[in-house]
C-alpha positions in Angstrom: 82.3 74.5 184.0 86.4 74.3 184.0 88.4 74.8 181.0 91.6 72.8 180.9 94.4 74.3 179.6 94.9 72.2 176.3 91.1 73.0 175.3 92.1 76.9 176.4 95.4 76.9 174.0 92.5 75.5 171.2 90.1 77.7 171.8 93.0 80.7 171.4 94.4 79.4 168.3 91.4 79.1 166.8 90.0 82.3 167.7 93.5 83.5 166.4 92.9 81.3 162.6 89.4 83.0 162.5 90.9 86.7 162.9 94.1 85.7 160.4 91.8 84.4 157.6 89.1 87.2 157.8 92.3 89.5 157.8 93.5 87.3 154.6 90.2 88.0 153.0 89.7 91.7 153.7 92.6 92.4 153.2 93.1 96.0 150.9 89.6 95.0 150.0 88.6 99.1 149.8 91.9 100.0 148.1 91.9 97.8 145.3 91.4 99.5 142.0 89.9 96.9 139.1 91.6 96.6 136.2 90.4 98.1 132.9 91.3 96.6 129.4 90.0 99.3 127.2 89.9 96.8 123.9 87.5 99.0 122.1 89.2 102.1 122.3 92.7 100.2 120.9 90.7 98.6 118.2 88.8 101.8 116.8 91.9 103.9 116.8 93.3 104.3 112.8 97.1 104.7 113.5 99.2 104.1 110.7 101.4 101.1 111.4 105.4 102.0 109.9 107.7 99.4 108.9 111.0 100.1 108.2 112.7 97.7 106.0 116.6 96.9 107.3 119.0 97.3 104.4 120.8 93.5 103.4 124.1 92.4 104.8 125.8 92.9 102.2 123.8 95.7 99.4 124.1 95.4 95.7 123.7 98.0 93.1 121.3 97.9 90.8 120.5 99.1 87.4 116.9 100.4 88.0 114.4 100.3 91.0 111.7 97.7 88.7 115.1 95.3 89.2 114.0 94.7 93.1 110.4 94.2 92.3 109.1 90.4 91.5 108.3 90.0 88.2 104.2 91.0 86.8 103.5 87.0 87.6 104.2 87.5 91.4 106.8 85.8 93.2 109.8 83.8 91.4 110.4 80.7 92.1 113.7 79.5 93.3 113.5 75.9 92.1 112.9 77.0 88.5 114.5 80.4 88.0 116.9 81.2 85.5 120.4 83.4 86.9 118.8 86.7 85.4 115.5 86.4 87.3 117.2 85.4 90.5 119.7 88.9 89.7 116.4 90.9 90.2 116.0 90.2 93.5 117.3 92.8 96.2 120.8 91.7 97.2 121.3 88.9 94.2 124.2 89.7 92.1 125.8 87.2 89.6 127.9 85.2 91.5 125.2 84.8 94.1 122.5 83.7 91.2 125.1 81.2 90.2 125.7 79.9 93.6 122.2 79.7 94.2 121.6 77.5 90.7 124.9 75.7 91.8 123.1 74.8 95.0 120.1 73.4 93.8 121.4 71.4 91.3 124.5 69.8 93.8 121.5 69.4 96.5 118.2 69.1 95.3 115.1 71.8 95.2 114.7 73.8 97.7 111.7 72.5 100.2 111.1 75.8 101.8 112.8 80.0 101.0 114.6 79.3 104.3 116.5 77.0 102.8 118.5 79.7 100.8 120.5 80.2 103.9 121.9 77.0 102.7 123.9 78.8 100.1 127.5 80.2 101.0 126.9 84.1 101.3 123.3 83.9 101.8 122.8 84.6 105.8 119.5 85.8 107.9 120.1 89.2 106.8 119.8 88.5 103.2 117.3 86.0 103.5 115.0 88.4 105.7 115.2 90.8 102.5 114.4 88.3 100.4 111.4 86.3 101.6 108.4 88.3 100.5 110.1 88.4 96.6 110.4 84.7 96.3 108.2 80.9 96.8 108.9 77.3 96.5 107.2 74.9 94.3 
């Protein structure tokens, strides 16, 4: 039995396939390390988590530290506040009470606390100081 040439370059070729796949597949197959998630040990540890507060853009002084907290009903409202509840709030002073009141009346309630950024001296930093002390309704 002959082999012509053309069925001789087939036969190499595929004899040379077979060897480059198995290579494909073997390859580093007995230096491969698995990977290990170790979820249980991350989820029983009991680290303390520390979050440190950034000061506001632009701090106020107040008269005592209860003037930062919310008031004993929880969070104040910015739609209905008067200017003295909105000056308890870390980083309201006067004027910015009154521009805040200013704004809501010129442009409605506000629909969301992100919306205080809306009002002329009011930027990210204050607002980011601000958001757990005050809601919408």
């Amino acid at each position: 039995m002959k082999i012509s040439k053309l069925e001789l370059i087939s036969l190499l070729l595929a004899a040379a396939f077979a060897a480059f796949a198995v290579g494909w597949f073997l390859r580093g197959a007995s230096s491969a390390q698995p990977v290990q998630v170790e979820t249980q040990d991350l989820l029983a540890r009991n680290t303390p988590v520390v979050v440190q507060a950034t000061p506001a853009a632009e701090p106020t002084p107040q008269t005592s530290p209860e003037a930062a907290a919310p008031s004993a009903e929880g969070k104040i409202n910015l739609n209905t506040a008067t200017k003295e509840e909105l000056m308890t709030l870390p980083g309201i002073g006067e004027k910015r009470a009154a521009d805040i009141i200013a704004d809501r009346e010129a442009n409605g309630p506000f629909r969301i606390p992100e919306d205080l950024t809306r009002v002329s001296g009011i930027g990210e930093g204050i607002l980011e100081g601000l958001i757990d002390f005050v809601t919408v309704s």
